[in-house]
C-alpha positions in Angstrom: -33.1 18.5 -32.9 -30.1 16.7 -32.6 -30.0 15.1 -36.5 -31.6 16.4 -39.3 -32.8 13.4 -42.3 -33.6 14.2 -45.6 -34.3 11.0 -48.1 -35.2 11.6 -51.7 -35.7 9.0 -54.1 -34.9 10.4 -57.3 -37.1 7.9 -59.8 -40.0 9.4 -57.8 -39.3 12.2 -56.8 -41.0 11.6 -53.6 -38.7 13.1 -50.3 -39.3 12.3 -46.5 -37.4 14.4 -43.8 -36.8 13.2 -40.3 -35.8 15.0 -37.5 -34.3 13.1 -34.4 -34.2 14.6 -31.2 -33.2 14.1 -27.5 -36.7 13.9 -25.6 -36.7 10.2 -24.6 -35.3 10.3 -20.8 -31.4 11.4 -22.3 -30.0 13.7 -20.3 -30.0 17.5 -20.5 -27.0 19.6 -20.9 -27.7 20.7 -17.3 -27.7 17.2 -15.8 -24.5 16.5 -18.3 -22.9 19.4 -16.4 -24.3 19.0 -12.8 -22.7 15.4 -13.0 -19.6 16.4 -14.1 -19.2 19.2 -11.4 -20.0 17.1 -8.7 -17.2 14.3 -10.5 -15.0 17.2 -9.8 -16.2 18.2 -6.2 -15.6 14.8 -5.2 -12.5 13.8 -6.7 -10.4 15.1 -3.8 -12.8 13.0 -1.3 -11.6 9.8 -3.9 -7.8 10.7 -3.2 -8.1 11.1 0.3 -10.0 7.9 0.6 -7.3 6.2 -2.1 -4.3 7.2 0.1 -5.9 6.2 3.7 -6.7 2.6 1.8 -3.0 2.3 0.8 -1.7 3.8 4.5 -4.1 0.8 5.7 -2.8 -1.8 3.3 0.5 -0.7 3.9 0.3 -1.4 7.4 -1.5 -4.9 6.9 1.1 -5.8 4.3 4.2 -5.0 6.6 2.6 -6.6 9.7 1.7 -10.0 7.6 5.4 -9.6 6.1 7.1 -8.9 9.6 5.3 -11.9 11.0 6.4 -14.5 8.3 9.8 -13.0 8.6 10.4 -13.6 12.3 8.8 -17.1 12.5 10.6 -18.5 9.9 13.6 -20.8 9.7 16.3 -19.1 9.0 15.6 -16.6 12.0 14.7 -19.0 14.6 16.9 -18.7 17.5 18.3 -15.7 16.1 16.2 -13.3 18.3 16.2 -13.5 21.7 12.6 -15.5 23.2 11.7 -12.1 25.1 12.5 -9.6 22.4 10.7 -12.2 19.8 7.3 -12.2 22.4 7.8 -8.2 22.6 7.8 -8.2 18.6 5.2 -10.8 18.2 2.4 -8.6 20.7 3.4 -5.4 19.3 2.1 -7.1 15.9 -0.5 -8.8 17.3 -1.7 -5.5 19.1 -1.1 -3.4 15.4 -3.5 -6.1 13.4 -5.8 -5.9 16.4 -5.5 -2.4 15.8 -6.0 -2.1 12.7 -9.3 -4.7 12.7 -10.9 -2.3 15.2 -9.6 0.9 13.1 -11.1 0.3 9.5 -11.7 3.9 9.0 -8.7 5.9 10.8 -7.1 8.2 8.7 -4.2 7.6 6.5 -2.0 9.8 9.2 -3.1 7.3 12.4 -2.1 4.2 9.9 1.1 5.8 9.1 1.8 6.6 13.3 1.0 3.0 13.9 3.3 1.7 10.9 6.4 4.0 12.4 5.5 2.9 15.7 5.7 -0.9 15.0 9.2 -0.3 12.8 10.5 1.5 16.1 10.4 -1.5 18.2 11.0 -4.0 15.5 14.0 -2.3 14.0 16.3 -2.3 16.6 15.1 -6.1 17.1 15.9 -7.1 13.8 19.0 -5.0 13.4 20.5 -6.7 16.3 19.7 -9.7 15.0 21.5 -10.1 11.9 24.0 -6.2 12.5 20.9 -4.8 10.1 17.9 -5.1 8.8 18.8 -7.3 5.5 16.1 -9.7 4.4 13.5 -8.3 6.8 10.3 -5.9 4.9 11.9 -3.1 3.7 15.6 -3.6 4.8 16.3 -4.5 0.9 19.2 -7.5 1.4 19.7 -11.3 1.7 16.4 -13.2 2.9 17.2 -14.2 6.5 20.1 -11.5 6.5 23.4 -11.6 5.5 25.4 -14.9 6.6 27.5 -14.7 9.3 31.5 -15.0 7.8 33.3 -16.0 11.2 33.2 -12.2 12.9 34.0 -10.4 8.8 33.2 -6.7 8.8 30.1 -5.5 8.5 31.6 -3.2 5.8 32.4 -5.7 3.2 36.0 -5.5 3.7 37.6 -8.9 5.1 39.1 -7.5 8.5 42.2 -9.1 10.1 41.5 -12.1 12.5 42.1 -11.9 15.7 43.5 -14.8 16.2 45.7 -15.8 13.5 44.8 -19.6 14.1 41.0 -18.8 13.6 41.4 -18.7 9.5 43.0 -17.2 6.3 43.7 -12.9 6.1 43.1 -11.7 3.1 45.1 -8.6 2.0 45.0 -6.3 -1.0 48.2 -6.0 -2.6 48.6 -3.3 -6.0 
């Protein structure tokens, strides 16, 4: 058995012993280790499935987040109407997609994600000289203001025209 009682009352001297065992529908030691082999067995199927799920939502998330990005305010009029309606199906066509494609694997959903950053990166880059404020371009949201033709560097560059505003030059 699993516990062995012993009770002895020593006024009396009367002693009971109870033995409790594990025959009342507990598992066995070979159910015990059956279920934690097939825990193991399918533990890699439960990673798999894990990482396709985040390729999936992913995808989703950066669709939704490009969306939002290039229909609000501070973009509109930014992109060009037909580069905007090229963006705008290519998302439409990835969420389609990706309604249709529940189950693809984690490598489709990845394809499709490169895919849809290959024709909105150039888009967006052109847009604003890079990909600030936009999902996963890091930066401003709505880019970086535009300073009146300033590098893209950082560095105030000279004007063309003197007329057009101040130069700023570092002096030691």
């Amino acid at each position: 058995g699993i516990l062995n009682v012993t009770a002895l009352e020593k006024s009396t001297g009367k002693e009971q012993k109870i033995t409790i065992t594990n025959d009342k529908g507990r598992l066995s030691e070979d159910e015990i280790e059956r279920m934690v082999a097939e825990a193991e067995k399918y533990k890699a199927e439960d990673d798999a499935n894990k990482n396709r799920i985040e390729a999936k939502n992913g995808l989703e998330n950066y669709c939704y987040s490009l969306k939002t990005s290039i229909s609000s305010p501070e973009v509109e009029g930014k992109i060009p109407a037909e580069e905007k309606k090229t963006l705008e199906d290519a998302i439409e066509e990835t969420i389609k997609w990706l309604d249709d494609n529940l189950s693809a694997e984690k490598e489709e959903f990845e394809e499709k994600q490169k895919s849809l950053e290959g024709i909105a990166t150039p888009i967006l880059q052109a847009m604003g000289g890079g990909a600030e404020g936009m999902p996963g371009g890091g930066g401003m949201p709505g880019g970086m203001p535009d300073f009146g033709g300033a590098a893209a560097g950082g560095g105030a560059a000279p004007a063309e025209d003197p007329a057009s505003g101040p130069t700023i030059e570092e002096i030691d």
